[in-house]
PQR file of N, CA, C, O and H, with PARSE charges and radii, in Angstrom:
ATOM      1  N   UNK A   1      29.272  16.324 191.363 -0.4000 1.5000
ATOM      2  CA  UNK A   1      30.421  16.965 190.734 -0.0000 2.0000
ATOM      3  C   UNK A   1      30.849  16.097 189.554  0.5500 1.7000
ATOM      4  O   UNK A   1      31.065  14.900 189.745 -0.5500 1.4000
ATOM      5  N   UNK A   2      30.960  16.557 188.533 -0.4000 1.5000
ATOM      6  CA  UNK A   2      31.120  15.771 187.153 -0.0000 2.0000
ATOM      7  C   UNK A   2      32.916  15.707 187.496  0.5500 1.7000
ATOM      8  O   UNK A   2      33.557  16.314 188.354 -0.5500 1.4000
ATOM      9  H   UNK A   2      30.784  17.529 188.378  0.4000 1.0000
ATOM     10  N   UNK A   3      33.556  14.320 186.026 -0.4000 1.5000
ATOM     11  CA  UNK A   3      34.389  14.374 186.157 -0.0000 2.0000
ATOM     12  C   UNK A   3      35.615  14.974 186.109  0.5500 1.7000
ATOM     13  O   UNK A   3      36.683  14.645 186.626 -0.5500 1.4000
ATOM     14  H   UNK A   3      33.035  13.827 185.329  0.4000 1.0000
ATOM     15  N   UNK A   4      35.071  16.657 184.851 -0.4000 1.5000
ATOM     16  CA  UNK A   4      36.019  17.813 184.838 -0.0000 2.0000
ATOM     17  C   UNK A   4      36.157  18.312 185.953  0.5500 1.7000
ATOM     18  O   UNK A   4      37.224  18.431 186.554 -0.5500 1.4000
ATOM     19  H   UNK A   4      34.204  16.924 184.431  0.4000 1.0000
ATOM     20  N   UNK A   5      35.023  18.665 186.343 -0.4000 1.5000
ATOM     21  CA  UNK A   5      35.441  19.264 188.187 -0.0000 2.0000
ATOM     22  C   UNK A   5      36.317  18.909 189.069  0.5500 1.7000
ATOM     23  O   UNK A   5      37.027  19.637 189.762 -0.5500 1.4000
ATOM     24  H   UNK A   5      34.155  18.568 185.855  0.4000 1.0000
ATOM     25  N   UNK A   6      36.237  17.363 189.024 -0.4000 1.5000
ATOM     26  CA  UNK A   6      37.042  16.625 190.099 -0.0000 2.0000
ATOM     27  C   UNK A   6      38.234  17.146 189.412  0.5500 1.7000
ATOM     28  O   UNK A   6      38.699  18.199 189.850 -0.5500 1.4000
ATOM     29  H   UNK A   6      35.660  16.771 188.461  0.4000 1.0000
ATOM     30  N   UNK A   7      38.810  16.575 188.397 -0.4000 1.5000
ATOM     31  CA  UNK A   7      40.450  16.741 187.905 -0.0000 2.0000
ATOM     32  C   UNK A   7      40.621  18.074 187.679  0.5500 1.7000
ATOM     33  O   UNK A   7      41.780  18.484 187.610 -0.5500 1.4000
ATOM     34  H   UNK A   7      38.432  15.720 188.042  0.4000 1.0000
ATOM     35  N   UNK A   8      39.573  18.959 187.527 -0.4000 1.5000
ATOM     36  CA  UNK A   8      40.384  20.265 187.442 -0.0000 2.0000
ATOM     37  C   UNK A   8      40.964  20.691 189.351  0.5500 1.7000
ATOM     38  O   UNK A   8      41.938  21.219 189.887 -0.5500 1.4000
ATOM     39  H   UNK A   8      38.632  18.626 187.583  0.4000 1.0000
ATOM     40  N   UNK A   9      39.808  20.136 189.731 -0.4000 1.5000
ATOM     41  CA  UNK A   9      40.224  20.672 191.162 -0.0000 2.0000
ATOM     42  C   UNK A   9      41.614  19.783 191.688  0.5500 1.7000
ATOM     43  O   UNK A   9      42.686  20.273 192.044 -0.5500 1.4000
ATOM     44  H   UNK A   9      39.017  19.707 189.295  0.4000 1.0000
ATOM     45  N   UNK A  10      41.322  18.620 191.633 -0.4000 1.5000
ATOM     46  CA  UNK A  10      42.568  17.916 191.743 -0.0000 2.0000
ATOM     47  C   UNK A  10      43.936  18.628 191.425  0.5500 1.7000
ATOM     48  O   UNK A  10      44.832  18.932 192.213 -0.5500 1.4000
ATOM     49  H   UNK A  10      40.452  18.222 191.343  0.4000 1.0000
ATOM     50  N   UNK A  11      43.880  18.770 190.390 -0.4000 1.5000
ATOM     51  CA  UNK A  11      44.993  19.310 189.729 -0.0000 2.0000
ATOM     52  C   UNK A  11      45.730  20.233 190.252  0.5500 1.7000
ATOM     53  O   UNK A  11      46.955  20.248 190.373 -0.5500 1.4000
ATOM     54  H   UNK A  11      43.153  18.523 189.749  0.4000 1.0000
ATOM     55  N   UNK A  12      44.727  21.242 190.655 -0.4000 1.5000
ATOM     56  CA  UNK A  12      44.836  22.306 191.157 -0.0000 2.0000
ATOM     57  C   UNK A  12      45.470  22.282 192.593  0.5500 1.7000
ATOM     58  O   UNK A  12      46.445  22.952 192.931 -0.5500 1.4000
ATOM     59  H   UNK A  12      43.732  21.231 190.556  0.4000 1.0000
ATOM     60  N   UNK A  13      44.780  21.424 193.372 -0.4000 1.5000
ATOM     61  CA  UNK A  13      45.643  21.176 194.357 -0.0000 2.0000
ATOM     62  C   UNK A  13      46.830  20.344 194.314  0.5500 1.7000
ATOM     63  O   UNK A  13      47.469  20.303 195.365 -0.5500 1.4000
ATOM     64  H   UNK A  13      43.988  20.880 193.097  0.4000 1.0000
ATOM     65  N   UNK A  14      47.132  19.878 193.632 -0.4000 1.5000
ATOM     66  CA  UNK A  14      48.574  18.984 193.877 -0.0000 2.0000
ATOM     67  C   UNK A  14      49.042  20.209 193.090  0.5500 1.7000
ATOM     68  O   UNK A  14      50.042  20.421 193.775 -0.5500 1.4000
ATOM     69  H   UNK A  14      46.613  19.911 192.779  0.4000 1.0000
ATOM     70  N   UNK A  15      49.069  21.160 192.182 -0.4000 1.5000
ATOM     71  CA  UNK A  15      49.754  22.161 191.642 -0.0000 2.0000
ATOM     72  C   UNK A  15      50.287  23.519 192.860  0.5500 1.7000
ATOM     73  O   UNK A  15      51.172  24.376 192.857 -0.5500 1.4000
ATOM     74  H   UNK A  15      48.256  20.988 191.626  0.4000 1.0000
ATOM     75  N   UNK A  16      49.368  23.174 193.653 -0.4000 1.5000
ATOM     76  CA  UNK A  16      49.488  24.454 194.791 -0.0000 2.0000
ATOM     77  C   UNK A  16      50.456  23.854 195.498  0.5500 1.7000
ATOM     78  O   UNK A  16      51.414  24.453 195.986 -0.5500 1.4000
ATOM     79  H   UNK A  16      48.650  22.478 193.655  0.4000 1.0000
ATOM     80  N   UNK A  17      50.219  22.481 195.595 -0.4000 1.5000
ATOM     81  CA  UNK A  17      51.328  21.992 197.057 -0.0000 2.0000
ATOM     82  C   UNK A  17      52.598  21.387 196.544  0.5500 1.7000
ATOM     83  O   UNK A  17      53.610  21.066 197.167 -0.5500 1.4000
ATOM     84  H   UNK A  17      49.440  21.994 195.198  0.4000 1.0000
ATOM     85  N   UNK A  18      52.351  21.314 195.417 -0.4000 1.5000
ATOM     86  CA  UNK A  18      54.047  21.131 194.285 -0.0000 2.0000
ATOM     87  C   UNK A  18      55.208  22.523 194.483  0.5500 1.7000
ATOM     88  O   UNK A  18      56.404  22.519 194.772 -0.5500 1.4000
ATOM     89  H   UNK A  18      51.529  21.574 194.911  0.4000 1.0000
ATOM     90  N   UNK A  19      54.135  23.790 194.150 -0.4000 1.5000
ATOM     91  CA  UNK A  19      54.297  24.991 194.586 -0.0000 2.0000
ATOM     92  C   UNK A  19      55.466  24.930 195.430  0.5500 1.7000
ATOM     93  O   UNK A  19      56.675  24.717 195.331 -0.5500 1.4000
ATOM     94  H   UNK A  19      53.163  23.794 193.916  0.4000 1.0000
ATOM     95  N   UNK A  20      54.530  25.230 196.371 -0.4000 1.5000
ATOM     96  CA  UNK A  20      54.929  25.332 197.834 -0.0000 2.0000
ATOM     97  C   UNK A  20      55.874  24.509 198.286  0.5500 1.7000
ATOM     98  O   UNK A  20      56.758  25.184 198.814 -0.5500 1.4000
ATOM     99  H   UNK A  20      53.549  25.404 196.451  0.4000 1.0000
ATOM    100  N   UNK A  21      56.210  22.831 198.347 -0.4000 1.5000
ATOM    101  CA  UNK A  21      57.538  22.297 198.456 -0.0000 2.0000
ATOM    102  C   UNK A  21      58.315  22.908 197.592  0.5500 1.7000
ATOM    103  O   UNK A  21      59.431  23.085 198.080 -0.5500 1.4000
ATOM    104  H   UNK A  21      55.492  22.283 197.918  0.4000 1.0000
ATOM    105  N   UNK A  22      58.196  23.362 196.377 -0.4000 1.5000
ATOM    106  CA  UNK A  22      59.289  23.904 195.858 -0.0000 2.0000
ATOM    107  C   UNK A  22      60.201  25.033 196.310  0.5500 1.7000
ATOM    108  O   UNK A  22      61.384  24.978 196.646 -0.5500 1.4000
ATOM    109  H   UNK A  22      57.289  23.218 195.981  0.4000 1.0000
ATOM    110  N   UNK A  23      59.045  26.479 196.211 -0.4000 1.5000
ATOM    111  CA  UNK A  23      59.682  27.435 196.950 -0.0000 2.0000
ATOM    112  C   UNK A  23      60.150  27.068 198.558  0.5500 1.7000
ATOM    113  O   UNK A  23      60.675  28.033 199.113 -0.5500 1.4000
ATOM    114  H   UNK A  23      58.084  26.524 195.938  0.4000 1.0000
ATOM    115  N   UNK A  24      60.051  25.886 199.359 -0.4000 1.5000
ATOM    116  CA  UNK A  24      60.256  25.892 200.553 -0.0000 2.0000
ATOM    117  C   UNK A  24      61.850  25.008 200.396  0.5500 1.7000
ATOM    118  O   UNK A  24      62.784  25.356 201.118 -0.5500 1.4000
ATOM    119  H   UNK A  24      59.624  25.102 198.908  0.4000 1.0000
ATOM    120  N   UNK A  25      61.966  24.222 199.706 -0.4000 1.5000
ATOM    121  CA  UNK A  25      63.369  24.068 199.130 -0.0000 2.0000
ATOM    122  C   UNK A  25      63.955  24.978 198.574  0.5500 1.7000
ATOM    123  O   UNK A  25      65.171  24.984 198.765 -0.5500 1.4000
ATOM    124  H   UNK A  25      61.207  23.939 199.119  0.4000 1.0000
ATOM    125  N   UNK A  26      63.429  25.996 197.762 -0.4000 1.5000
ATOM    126  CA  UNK A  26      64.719  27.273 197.303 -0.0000 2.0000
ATOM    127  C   UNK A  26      65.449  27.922 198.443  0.5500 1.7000
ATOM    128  O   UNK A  26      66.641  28.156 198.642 -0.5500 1.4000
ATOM    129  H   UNK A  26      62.441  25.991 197.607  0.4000 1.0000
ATOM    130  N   UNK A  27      63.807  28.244 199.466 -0.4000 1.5000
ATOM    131  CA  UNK A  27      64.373  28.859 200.694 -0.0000 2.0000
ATOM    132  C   UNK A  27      65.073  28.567 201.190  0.5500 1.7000
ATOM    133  O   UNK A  27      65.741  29.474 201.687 -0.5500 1.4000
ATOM    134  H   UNK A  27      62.839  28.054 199.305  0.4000 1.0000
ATOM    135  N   UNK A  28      65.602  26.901 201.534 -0.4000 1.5000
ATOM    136  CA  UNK A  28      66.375  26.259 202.437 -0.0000 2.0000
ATOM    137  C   UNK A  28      67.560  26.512 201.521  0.5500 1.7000
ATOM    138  O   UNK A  28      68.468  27.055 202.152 -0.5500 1.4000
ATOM    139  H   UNK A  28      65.060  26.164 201.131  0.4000 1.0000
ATOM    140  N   UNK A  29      67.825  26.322 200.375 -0.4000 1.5000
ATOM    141  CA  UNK A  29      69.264  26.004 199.850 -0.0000 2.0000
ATOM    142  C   UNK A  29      69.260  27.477 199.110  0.5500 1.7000
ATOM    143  O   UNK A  29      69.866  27.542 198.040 -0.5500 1.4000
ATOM    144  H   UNK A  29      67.088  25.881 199.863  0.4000 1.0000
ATOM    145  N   UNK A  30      68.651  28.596 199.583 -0.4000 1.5000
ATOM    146  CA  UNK A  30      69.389  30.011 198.776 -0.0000 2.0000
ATOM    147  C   UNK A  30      69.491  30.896 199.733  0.5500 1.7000
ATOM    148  O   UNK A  30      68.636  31.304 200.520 -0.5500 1.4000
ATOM    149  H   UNK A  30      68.159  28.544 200.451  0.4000 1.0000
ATOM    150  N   UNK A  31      70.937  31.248 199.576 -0.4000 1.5000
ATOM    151  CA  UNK A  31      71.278  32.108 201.041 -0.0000 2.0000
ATOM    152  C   UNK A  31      70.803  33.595 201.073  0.5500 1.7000
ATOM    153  O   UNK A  31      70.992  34.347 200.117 -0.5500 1.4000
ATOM    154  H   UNK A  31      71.631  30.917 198.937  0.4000 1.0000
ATOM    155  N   UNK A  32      70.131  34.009 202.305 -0.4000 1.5000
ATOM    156  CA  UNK A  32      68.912  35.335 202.473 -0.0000 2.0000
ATOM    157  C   UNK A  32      70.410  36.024 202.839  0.5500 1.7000
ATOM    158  O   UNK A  32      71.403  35.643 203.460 -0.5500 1.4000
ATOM    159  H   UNK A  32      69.977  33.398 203.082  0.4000 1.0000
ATOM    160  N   UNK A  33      69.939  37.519 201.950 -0.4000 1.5000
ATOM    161  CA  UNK A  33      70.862  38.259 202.267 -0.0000 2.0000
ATOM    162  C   UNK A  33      70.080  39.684 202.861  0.5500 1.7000
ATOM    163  O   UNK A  33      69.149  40.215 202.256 -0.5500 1.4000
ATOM    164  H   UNK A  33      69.132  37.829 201.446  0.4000 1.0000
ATOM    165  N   UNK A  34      70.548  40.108 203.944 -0.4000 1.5000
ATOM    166  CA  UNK A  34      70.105  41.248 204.544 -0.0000 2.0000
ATOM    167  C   UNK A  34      70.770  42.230 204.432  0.5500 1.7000
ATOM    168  O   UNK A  34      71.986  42.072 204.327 -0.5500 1.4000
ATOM    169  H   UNK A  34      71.305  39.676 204.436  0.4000 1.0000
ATOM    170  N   UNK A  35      70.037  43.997 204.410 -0.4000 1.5000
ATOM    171  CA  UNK A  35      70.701  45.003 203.509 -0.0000 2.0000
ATOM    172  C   UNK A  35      70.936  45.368 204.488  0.5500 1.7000
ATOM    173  O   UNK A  35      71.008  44.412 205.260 -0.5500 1.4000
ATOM    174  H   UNK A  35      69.049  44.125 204.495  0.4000 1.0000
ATOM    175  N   UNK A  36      71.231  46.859 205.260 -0.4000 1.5000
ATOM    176  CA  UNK A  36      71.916  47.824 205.623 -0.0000 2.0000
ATOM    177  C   UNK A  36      70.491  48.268 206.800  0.5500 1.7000
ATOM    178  O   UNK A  36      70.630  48.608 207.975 -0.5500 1.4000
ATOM    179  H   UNK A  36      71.173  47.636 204.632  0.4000 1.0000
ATOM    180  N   UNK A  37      69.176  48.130 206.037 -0.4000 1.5000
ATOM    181  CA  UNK A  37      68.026  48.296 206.767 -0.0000 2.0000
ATOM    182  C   UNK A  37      67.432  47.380 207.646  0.5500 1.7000
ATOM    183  O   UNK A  37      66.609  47.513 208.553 -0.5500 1.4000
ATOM    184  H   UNK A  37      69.063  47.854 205.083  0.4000 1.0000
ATOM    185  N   UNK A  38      67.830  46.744 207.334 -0.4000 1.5000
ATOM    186  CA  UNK A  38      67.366  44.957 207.695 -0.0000 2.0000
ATOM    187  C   UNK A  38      67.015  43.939 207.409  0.5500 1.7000
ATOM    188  O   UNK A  38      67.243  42.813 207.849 -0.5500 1.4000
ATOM    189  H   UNK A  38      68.497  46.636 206.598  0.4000 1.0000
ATOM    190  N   UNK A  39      66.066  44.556 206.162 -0.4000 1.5000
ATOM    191  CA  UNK A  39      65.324  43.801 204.824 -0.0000 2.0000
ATOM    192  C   UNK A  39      66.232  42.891 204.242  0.5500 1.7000
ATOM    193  O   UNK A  39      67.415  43.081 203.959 -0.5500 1.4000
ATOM    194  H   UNK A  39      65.880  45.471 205.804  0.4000 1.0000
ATOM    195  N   UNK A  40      65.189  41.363 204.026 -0.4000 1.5000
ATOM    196  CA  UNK A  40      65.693  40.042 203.672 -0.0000 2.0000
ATOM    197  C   UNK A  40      65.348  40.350 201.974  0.5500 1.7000
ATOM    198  O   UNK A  40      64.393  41.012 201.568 -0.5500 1.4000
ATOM    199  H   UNK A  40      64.228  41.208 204.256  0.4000 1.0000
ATOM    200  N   UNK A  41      66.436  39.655 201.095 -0.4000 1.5000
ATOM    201  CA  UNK A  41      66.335  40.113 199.870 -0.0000 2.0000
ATOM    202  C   UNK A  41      67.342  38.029 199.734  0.5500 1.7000
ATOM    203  O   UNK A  41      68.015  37.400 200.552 -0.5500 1.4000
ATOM    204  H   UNK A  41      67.212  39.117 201.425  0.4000 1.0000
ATOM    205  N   UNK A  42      66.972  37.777 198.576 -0.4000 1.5000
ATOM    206  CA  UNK A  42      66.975  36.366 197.904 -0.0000 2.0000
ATOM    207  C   UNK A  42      68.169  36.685 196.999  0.5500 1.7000
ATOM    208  O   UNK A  42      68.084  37.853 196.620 -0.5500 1.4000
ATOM    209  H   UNK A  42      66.426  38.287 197.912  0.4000 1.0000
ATOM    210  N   UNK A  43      69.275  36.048 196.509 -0.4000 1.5000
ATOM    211  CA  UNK A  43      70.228  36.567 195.565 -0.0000 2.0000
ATOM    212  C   UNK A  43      69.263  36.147 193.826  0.5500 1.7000
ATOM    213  O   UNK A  43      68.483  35.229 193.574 -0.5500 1.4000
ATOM    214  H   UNK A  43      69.344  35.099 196.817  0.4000 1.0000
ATOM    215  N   UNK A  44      69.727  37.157 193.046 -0.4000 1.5000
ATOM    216  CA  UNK A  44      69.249  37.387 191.722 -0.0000 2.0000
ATOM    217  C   UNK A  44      69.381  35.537 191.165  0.5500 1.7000
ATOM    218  O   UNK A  44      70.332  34.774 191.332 -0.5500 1.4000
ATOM    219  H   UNK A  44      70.361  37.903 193.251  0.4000 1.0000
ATOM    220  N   UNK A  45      68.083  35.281 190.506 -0.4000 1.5000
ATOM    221  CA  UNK A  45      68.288  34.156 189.473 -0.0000 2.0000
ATOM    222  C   UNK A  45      68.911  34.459 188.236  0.5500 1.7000
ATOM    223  O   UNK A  45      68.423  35.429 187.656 -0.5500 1.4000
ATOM    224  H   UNK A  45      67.310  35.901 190.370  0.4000 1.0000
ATOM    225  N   UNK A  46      69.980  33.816 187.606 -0.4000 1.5000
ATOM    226  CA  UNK A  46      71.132  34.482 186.526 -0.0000 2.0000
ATOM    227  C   UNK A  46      70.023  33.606 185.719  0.5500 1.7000
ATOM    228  O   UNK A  46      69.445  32.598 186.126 -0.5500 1.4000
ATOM    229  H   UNK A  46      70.377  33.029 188.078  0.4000 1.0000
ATOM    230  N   UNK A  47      69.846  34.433 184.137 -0.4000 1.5000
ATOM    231  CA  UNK A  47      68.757  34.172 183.338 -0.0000 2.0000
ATOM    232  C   UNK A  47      69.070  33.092 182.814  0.5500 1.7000
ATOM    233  O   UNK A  47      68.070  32.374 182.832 -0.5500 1.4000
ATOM    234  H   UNK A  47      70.316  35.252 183.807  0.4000 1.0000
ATOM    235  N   UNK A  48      70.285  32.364 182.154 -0.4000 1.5000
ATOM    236  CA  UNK A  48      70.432  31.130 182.258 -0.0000 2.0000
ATOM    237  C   UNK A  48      69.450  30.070 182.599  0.5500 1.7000
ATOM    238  O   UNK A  48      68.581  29.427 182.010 -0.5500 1.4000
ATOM    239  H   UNK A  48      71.096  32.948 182.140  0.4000 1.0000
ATOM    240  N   UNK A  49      70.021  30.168 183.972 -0.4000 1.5000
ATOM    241  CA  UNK A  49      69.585  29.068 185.365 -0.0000 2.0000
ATOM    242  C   UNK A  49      67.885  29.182 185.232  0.5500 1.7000
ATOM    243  O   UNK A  49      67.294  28.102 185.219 -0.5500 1.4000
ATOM    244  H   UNK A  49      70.727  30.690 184.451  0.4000 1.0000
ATOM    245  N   UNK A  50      67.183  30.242 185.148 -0.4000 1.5000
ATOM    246  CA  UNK A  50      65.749  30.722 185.071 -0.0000 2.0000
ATOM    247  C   UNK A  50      65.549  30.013 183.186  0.5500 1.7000
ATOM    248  O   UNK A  50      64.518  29.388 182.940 -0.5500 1.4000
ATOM    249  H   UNK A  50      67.663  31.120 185.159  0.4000 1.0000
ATOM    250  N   UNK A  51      66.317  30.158 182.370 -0.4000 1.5000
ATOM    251  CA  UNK A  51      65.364  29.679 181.383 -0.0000 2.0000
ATOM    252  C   UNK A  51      65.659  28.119 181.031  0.5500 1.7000
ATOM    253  O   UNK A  51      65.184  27.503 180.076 -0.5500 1.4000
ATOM    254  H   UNK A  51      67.155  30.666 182.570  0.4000 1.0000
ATOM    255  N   UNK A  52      66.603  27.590 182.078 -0.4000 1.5000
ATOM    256  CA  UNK A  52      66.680  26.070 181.978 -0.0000 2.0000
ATOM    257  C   UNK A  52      65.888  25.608 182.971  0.5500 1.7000
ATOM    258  O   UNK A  52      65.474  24.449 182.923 -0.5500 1.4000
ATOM    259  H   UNK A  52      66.989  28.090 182.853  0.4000 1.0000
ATOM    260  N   UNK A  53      65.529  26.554 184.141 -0.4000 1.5000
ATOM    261  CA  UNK A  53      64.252  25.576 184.604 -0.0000 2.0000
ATOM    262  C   UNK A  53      63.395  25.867 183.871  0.5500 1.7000
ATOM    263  O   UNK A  53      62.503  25.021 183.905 -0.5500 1.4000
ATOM    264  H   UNK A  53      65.866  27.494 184.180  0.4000 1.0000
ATOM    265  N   UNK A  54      63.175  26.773 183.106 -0.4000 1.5000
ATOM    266  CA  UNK A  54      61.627  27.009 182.556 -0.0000 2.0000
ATOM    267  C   UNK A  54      61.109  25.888 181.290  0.5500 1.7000
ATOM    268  O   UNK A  54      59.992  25.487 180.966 -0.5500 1.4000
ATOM    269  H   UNK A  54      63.901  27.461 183.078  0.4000 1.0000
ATOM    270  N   UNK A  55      62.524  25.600 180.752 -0.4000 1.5000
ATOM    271  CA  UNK A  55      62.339  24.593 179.046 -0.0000 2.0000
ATOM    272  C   UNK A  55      62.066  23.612 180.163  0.5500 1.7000
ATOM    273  O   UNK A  55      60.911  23.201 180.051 -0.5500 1.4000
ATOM    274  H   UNK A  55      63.432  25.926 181.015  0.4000 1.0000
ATOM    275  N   UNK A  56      62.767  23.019 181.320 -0.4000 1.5000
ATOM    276  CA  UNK A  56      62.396  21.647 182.258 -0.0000 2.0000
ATOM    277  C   UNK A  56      60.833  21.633 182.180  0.5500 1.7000
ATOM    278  O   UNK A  56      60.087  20.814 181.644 -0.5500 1.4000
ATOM    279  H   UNK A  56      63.706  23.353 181.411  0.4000 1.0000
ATOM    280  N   UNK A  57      60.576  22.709 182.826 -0.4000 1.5000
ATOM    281  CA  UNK A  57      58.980  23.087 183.460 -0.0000 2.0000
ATOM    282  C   UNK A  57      58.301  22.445 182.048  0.5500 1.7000
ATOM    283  O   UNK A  57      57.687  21.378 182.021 -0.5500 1.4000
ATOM    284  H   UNK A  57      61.182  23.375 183.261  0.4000 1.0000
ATOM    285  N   UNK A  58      58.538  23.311 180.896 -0.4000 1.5000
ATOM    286  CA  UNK A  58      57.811  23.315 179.965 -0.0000 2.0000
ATOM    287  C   UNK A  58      58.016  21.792 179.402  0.5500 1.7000
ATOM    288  O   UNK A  58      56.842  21.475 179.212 -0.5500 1.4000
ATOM    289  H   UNK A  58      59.036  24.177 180.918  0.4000 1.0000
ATOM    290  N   UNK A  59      58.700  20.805 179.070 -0.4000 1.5000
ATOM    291  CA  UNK A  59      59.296  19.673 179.027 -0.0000 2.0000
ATOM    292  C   UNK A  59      57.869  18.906 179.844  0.5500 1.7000
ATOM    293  O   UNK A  59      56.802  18.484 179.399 -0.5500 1.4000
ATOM    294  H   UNK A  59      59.654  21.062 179.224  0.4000 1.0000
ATOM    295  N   UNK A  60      58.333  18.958 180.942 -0.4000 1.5000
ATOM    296  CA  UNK A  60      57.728  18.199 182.077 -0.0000 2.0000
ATOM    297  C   UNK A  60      55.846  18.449 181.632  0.5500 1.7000
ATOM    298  O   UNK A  60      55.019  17.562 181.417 -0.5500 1.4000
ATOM    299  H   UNK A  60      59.200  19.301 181.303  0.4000 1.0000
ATOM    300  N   UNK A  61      55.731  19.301 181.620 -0.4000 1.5000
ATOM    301  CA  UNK A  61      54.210  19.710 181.444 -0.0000 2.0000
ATOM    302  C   UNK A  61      53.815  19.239 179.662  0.5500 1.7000
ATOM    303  O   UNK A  61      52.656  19.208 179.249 -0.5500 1.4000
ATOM    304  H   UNK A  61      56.402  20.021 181.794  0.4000 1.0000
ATOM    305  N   UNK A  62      54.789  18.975 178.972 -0.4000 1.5000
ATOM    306  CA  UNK A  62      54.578  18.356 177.773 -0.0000 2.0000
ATOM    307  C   UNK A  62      54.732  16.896 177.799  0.5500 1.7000
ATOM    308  O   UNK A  62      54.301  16.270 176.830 -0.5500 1.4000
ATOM    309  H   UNK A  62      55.731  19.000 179.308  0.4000 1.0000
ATOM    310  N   UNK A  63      55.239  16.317 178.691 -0.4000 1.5000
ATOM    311  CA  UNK A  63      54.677  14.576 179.305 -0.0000 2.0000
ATOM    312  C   UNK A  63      53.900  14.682 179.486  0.5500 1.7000
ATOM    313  O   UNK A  63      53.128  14.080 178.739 -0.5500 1.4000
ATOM    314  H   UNK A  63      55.589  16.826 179.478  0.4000 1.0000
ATOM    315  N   UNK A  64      53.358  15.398 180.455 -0.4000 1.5000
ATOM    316  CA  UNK A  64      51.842  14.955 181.590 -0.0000 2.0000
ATOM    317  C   UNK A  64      50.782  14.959 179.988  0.5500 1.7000
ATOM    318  O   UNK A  64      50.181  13.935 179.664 -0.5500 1.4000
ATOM    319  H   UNK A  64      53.985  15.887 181.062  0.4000 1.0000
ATOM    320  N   UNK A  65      50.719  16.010 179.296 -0.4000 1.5000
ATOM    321  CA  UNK A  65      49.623  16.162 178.485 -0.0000 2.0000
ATOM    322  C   UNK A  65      50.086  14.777 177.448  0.5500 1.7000
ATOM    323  O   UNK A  65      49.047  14.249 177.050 -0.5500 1.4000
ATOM    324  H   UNK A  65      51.208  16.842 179.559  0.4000 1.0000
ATOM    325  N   UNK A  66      51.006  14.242 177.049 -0.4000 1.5000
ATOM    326  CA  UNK A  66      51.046  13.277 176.277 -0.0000 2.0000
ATOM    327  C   UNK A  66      50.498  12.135 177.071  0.5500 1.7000
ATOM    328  O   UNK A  66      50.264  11.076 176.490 -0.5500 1.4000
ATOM    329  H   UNK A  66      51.850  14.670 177.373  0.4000 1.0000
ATOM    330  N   UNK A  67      50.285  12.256 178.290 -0.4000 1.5000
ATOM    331  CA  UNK A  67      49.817  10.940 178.804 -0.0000 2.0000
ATOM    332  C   UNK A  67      48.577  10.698 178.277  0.5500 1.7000
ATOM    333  O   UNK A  67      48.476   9.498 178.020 -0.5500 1.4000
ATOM    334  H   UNK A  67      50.475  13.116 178.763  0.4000 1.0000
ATOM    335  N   UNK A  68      47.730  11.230 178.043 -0.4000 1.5000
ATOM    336  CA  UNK A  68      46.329  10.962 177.465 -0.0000 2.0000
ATOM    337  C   UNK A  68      46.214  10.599 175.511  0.5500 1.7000
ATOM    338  O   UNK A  68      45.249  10.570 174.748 -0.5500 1.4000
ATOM    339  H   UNK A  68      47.812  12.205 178.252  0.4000 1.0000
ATOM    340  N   UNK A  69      47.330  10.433 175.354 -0.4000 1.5000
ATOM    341  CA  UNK A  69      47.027  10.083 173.632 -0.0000 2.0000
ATOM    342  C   UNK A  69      47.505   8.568 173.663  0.5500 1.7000
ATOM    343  O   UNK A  69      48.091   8.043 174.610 -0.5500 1.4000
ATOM    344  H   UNK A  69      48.114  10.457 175.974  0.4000 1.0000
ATOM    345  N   UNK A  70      47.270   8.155 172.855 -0.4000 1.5000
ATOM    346  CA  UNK A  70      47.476   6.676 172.712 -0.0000 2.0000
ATOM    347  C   UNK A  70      49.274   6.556 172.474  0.5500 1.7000
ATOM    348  O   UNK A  70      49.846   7.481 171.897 -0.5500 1.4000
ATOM    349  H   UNK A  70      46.794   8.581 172.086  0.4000 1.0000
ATOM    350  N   UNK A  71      50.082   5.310 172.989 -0.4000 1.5000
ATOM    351  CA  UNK A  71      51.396   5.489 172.874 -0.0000 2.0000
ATOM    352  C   UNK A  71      51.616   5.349 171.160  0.5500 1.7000
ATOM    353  O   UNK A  71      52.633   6.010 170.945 -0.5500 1.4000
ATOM    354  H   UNK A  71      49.618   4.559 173.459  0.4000 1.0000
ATOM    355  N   UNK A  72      51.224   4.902 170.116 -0.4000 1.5000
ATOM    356  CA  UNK A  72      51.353   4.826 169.143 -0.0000 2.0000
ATOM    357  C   UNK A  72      51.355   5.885 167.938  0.5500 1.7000
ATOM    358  O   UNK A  72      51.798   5.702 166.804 -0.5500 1.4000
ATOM    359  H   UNK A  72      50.398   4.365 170.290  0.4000 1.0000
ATOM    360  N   UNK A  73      50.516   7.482 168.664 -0.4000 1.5000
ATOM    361  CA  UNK A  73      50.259   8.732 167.534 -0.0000 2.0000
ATOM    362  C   UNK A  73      51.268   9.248 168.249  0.5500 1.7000
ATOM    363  O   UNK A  73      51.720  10.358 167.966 -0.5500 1.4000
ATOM    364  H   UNK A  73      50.156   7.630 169.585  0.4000 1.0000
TER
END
């Protein structure tokens, strides 16, 4: 397995299980609301809150890729 393989796969898995603790913390701290039928429904993300994690996300993922250039360019 060459060395793209390894880090793509790598990647890939710490990206899946980053995932997954994440949504398993929303679950814990966002209160499930149940309708009239029974059905579990999540309260709405106010677009705000959704596009300040997203500039974070995007932020964060613009470190990781600067890690590979020299600190000086």
């Amino acid at each position: 397995m060459n060395l793209r393989t390894r880090v793509l796969l790598l990647g890939g898995i710490i990206g899946a299980l980053l995932g997954v603790g994440v949504a398993y913390l929303y679950l814990r701290s966002a209160p499930i609301q149940v309708d009239e039928s029974g059905k579990e429904h999540l309260p709405a993300i106010p677009p705000g809150e959704a596009l300040r994690v997203g500039l974070g996300v995007l932020t964060a993922i613009r470190q990781i890729v600067g890690l590979g250039h020299p600190a000086g360019k």
